[in-house]
C-alpha positions in Angstrom: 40.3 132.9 81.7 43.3 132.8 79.7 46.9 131.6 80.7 49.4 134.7 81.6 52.8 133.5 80.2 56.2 134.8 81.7 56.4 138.2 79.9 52.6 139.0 80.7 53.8 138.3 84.5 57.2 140.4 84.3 54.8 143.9 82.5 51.8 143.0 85.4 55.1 143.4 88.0 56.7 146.2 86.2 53.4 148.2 85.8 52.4 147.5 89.3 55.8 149.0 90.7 55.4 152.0 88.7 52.7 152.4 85.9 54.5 155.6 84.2 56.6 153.1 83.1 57.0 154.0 79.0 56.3 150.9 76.6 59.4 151.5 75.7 60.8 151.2 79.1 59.2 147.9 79.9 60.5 146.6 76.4 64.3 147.4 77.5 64.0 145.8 80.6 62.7 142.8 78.9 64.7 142.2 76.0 61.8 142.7 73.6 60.4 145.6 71.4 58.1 148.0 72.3 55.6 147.0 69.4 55.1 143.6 71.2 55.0 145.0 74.3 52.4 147.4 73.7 49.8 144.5 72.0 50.5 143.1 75.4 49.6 145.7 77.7 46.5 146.3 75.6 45.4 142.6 75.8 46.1 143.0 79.7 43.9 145.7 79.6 41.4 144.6 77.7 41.0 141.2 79.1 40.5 143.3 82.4 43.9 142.3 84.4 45.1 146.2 84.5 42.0 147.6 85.9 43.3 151.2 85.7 46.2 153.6 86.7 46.6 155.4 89.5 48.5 157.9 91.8 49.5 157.1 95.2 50.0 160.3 97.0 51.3 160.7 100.6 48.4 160.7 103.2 50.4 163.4 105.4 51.3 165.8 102.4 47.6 165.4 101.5 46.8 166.3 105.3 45.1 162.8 106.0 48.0 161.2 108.2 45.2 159.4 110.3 44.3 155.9 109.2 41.3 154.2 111.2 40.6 150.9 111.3 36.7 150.1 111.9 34.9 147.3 112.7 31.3 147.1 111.7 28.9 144.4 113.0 25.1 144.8 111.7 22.5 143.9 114.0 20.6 141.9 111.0 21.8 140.0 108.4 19.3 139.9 105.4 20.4 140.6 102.0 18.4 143.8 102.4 19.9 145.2 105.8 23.1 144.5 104.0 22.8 145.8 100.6 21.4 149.4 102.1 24.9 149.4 104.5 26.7 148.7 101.2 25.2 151.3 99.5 25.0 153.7 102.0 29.0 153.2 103.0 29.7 154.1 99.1 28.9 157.3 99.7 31.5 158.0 102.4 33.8 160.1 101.3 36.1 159.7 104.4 35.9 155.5 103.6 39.0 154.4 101.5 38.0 150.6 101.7 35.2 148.3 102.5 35.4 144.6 102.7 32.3 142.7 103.5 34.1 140.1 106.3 33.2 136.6 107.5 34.1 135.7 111.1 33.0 138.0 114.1 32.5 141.1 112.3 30.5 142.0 109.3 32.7 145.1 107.9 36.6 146.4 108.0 36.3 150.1 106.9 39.7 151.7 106.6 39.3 155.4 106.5 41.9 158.2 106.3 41.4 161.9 108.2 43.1 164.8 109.0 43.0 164.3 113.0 40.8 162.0 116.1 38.5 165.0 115.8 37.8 164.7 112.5 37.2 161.2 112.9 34.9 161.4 116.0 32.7 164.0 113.9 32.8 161.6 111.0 31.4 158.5 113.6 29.0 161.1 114.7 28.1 162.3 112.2 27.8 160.1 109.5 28.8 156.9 109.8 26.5 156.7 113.3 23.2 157.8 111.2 23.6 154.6 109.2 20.4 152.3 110.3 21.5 148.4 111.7 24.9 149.0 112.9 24.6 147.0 116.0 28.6 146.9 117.2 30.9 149.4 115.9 35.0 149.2 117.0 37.4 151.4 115.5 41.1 151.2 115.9 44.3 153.4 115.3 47.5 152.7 113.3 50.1 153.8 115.5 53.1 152.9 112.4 52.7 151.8 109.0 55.0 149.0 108.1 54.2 147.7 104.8 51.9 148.9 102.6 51.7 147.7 98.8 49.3 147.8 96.0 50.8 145.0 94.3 49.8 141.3 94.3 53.0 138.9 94.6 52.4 137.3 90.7 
């Protein structure tokens, strides 16, 4: 993989900060021209460093001011048990992330909804129907304090 000089770094941190940012914008704030500029952020692209844009909206305007936290230990641990949770966790709606853990559990799901209702129907309903869960703990954010897309580059 190719060395990111200074500039690359300075667009990544610009565009991760806001990515409506204009080419022509970013150029200003550097000192440079747009033409440059825009070569750059097609390389970043290319080479796969900007992976795509995105909107962040507001979970409460978007009614889903409940963020879960759940904890997901299988009972077996073969590739297979573990590729049919992967699979069958993709198609979730209500999951927003899924990291495959090492330590005492197997999963962190982080899922947003709409009230504890909604998610006891979705445990219930859906996520409780998925074969090999052997341990399941879920856990409320009570106050968000930081949250960031961006990696520190």
């Amino acid at each position: 993989m190719e060395r990111l000089d200074a500039t690359d770094l300075d667009i990544l941190r610009i565009l991760q900060q806001n990515s409506k940012k204009t080419t022509k914008d970013i150029a200003e704030t550097l000192n440079l021209t747009p033409s440059p500029v825009y070569e750059r952020i097609r390389r970043l692209e290319k080479k796969g460093y900007i992976k795509k844009y995105v909107a962040l909206l507001d979970k409460k305007l978007v009614k889903k001011p409940i963020t879960a936290v759940c904890m997901v230990s299988l009972r077996y641990h073969n590739e297979g048990f573990i590729e049919k949770f992967e699979k069958q966790i993709r198609t979730l709606s209500e999951v927003q992330e899924c990291y495959h853990m090492a330590g005492k559990v197997d999963f962190f799901l982080k899922i947003n909804v709409e009230s504890l209702d909604a998610y006891h129907q979705f445990v219930r309903l859906k996520l409780s129907k998925i074969e090999n869960i052997g341990v399941l703990e879920s856990y409320f954010v009570l106050k968000e304090i930081l949250h960031t897309t961006a990696y520190n580059i």
